[in-house]
Structure formats: C-alpha cells, structure tokens
KOLTOR-545340 format. One record per residue (C-alpha): residue number from 1; residue in one letter; x, y, z. Coordinates in steps of 0.25 Angstrom, whole numbers, plus 2048, in hexadecimal, padded with zeros to 3 digits. Example, Ala and Ser with C-alpha at 12.3 -4.5 7.8 and 13.67 -1.06 7.14 Angstrom:
# KOLTOR-545340
<node><seq>1</seq><type>A</type><c1>831</c1><c2>7EE</c2><c3>81F</c3></node>
<node><seq>2</seq><type>S</type><c1>837</c1><c2>7FC</c2><c3>81D</c3></node>
***
This chain:
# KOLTOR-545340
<node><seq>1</seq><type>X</type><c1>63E</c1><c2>772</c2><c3>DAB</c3></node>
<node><seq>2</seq><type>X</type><c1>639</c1><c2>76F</c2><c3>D9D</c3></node>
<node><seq>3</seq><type>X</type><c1>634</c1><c2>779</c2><c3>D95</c3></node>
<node><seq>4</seq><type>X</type><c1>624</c1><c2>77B</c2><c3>D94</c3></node>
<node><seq>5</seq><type>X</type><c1>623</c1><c2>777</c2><c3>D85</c3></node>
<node><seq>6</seq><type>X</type><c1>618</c1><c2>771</c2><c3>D7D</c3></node>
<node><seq>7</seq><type>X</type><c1>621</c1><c2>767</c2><c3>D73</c3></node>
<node><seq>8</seq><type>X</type><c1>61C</c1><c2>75F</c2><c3>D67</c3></node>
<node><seq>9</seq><type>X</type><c1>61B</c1><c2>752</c2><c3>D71</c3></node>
<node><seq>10</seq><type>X</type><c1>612</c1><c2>759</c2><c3>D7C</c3></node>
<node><seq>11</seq><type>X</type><c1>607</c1><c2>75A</c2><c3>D71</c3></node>
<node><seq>12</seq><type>X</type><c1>5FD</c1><c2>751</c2><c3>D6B</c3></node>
<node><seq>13</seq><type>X</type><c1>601</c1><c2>750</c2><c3>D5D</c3></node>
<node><seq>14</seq><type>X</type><c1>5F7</c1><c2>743</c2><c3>D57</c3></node>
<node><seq>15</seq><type>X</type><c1>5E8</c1><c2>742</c2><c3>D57</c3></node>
<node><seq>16</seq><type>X</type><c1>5E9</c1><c2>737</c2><c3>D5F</c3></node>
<node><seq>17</seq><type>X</type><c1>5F0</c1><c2>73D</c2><c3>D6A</c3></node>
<node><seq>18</seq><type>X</type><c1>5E3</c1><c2>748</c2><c3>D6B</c3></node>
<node><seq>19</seq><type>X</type><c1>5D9</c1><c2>73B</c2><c3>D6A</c3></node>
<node><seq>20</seq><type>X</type><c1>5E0</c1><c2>733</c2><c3>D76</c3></node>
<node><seq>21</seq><type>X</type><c1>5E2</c1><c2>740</c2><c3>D7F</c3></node>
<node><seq>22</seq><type>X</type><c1>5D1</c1><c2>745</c2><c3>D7D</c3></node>
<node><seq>23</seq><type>X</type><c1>5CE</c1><c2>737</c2><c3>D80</c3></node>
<node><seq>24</seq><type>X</type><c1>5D5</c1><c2>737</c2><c3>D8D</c3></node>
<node><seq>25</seq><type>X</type><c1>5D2</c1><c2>73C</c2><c3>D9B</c3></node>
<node><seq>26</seq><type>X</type><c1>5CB</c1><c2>74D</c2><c3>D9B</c3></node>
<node><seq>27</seq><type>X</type><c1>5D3</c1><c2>753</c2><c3>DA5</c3></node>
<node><seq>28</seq><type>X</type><c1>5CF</c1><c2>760</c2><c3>DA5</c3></node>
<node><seq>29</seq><type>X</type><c1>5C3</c1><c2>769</c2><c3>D9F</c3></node>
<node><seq>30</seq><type>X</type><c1>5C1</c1><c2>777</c2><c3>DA0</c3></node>
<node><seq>31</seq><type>X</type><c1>5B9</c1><c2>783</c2><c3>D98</c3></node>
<node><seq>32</seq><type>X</type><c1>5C1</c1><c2>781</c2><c3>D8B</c3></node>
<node><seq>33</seq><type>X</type><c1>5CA</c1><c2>775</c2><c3>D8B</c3></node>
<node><seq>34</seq><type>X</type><c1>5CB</c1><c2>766</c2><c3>D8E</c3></node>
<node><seq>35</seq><type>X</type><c1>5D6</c1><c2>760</c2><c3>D92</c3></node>
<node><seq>36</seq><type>X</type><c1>5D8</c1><c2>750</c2><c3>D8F</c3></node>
<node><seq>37</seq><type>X</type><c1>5E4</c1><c2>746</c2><c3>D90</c3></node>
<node><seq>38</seq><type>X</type><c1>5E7</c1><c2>737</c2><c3>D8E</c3></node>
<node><seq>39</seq><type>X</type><c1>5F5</c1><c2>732</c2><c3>D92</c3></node>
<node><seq>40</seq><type>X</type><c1>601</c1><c2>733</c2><c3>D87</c3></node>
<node><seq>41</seq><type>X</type><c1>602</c1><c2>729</c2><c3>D7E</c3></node>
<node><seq>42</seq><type>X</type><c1>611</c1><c2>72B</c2><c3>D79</c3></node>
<node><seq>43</seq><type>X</type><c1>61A</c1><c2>725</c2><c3>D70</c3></node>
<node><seq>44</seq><type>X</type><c1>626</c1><c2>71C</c2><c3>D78</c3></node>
<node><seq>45</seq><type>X</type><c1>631</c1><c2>725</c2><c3>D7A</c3></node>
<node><seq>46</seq><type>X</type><c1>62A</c1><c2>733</c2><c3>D7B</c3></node>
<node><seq>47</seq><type>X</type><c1>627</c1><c2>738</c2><c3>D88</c3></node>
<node><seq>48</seq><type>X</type><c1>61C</c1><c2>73B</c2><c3>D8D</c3></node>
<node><seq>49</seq><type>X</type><c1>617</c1><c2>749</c2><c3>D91</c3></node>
<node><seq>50</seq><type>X</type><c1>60A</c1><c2>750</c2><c3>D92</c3></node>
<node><seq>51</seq><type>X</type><c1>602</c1><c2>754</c2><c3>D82</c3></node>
<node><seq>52</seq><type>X</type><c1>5F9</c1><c2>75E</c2><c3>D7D</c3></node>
<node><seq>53</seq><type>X</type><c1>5EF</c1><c2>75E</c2><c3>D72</c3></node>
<node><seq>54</seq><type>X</type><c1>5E5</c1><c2>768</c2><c3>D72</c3></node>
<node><seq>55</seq><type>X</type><c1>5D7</c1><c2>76A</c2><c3>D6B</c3></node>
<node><seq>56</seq><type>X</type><c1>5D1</c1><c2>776</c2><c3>D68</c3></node>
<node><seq>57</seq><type>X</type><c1>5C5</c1><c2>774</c2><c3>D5F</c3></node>
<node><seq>58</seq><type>X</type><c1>5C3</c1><c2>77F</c2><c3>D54</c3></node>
<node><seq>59</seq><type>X</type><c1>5B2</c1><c2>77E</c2><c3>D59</c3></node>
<node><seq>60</seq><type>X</type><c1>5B7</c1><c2>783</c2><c3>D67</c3></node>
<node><seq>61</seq><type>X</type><c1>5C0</c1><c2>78C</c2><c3>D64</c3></node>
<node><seq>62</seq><type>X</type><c1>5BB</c1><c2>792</c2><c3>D56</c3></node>
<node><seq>63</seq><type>X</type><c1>5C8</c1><c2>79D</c2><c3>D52</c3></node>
<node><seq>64</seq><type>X</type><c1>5D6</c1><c2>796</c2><c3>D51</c3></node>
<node><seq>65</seq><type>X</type><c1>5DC</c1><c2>7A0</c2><c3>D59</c3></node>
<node><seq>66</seq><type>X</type><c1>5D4</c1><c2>79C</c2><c3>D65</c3></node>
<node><seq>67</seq><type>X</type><c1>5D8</c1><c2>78E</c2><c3>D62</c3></node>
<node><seq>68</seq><type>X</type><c1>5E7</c1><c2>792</c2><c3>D60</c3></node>
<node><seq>69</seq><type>X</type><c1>5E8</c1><c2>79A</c2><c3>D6E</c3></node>
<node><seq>70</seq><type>X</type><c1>5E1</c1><c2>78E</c2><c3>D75</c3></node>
<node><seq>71</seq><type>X</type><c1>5EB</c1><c2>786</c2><c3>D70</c3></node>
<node><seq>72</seq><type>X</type><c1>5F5</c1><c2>78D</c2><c3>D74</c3></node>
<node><seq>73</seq><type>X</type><c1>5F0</c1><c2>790</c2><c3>D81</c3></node>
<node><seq>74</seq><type>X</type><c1>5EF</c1><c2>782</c2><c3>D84</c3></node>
<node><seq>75</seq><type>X</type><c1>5FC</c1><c2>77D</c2><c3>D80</c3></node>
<node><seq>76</seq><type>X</type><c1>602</c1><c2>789</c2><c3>D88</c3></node>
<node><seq>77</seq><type>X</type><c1>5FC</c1><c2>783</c2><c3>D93</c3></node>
<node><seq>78</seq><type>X</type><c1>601</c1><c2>774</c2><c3>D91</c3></node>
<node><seq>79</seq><type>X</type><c1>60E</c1><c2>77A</c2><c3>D8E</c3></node>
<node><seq>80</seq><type>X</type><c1>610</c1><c2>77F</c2><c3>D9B</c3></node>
<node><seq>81</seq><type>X</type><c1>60A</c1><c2>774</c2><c3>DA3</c3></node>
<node><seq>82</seq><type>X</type><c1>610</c1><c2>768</c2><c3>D99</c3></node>
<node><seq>83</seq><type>X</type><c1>619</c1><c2>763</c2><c3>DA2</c3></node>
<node><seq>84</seq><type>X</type><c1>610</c1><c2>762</c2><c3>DAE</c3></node>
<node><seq>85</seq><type>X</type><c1>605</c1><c2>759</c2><c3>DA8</c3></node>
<node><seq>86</seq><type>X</type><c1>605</c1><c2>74A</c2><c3>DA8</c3></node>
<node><seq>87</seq><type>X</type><c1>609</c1><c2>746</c2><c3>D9B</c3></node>
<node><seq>88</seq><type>X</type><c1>5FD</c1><c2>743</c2><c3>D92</c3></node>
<node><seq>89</seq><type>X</type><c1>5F6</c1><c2>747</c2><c3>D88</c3></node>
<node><seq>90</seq><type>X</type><c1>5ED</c1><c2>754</c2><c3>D8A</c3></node>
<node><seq>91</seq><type>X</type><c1>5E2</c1><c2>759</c2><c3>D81</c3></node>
<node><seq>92</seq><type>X</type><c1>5DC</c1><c2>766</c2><c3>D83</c3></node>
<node><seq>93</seq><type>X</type><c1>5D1</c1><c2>768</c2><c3>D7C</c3></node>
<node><seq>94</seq><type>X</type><c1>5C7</c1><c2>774</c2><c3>D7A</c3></node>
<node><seq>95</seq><type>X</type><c1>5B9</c1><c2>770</c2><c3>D7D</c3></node>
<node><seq>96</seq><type>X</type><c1>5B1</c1><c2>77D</c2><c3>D7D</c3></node>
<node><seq>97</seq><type>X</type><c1>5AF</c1><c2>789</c2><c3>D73</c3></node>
<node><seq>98</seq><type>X</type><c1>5B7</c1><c2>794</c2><c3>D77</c3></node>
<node><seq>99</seq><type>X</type><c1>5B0</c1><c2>7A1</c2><c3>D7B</c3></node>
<node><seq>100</seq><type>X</type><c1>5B3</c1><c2>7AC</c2><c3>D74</c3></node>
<node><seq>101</seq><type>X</type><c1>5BE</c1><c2>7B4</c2><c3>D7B</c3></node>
<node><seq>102</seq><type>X</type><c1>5CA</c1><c2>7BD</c2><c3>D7A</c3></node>
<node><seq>103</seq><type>X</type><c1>5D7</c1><c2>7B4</c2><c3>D76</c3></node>
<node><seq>104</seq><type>X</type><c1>5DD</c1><c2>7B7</c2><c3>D82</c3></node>
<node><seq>105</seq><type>X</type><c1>5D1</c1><c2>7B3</c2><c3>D8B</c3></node>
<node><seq>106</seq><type>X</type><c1>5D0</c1><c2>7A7</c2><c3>D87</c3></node>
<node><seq>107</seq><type>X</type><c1>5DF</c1><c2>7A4</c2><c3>D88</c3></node>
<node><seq>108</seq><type>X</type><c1>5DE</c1><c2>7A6</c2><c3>D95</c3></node>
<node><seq>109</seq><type>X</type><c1>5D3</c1><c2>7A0</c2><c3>D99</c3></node>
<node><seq>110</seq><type>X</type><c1>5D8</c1><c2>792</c2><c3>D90</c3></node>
<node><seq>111</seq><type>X</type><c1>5E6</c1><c2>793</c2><c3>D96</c3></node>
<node><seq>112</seq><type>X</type><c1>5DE</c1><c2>794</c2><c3>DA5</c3></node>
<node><seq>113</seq><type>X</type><c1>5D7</c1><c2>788</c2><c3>DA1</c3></node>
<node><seq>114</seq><type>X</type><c1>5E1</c1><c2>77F</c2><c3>D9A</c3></node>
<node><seq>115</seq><type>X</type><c1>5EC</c1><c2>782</c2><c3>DA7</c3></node>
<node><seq>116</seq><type>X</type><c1>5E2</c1><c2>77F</c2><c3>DB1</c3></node>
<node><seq>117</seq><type>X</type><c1>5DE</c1><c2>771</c2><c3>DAA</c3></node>
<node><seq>118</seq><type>X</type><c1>5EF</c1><c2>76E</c2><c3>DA6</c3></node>
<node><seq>119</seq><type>X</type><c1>5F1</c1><c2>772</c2><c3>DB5</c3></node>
<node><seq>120</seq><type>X</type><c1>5E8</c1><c2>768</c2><c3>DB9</c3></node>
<node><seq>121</seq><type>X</type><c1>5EC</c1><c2>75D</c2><c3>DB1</c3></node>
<node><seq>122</seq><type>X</type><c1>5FA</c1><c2>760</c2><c3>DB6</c3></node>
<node><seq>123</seq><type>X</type><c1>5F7</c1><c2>75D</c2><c3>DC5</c3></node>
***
C-alpha cells in the first residue's frame, strides 16, 4: 500500500490551477469550508491523481496562527484520504469568519468538517 503522503505533484502550485478548480463544480459546503473541483488538466506524461489548493482568507481568519493550524488540518485530512478521491483538482476554501475559540476547539471542529466532506467526495 503506498504511503499516505502529500508530495509536491498532489498540490496546486499555479494561479491558474486555483482559478479552473473554483470555477468548477461545489461539491461540498459546510460551517467553515467550501470545497470545489474541476477535472486535472496535466501535462502528457504525468499521471494523474487527486490536488489540493486551499484558501484561507486573512478577513476570515484574522491571526496567522489560526490560518496556519487550518491549514495544516486540512492537508492532514487530504493526506489521509489522497488516495481514495477521484483524481481532480480540489479547492477548499474558507468562506466564513472564524469565531473565536481555543486552538484546539476549532481543530477539531475544522478537522470533523473537512473528513466529513473528503468522505463524501470519496464515495
């Protein structure tokens, strides 16, 4: 089984990756995120697999530790469900102002949201 990692090639690197994947189809919204995707459009020769972008506004989410943790809550979460999705192009993005909670709270309440919608997706 391969390993659960998030390599260079399983993220969204150019400004017009992001663009293409938030105008694709929404296929999931919750309390904090949105979750977009468009099909891959790769190179010849690369193969394709499922790609994360993510958007975490600074008006939303004002402290850059708030911004970091989300961050590295939602890659944590397409790290573990990479290989399950259908390879496109995902762009989760934050879509509400964060309420003012411990770190730890809303960890856990972002990582509840962002499995349930990757799980989802998955099926």
């Amino acid at each position: 089984m391969p390993r659960a990692t998030l390599p260079p090639e399983a993220r969204l690197h150019r400004p017009s990756e992001f663009a293409a994947a938030l105008k694709g189809r929404r296929l999931a919204r919750g309390a904090f995120f949105i979750v977009s995707a468009a099909p891959n459009e790769l190179p010849a020769g690369q193969e394709a697999c499922a790609r994360l972008g993510l958007v975490i506004a600074k008006r939303f989410a004002a402290h850059a530790s708030t911004r970091n943790a989300l961050k590295r809550v939602i890659r944590e979460a397409f790290r573990h469900r990479r290989l399950e999705l259908p390879a496109r192009d995902y762009v989760v993005r934050l879509h509400s102002k964060v309420a003012p909670a411990t770190l730890t709270a809303l960890k856990r309440s972002a990582r509840a949201e962002v499995d349930a919608h990757f799980g989802r997706i998955a099926r």
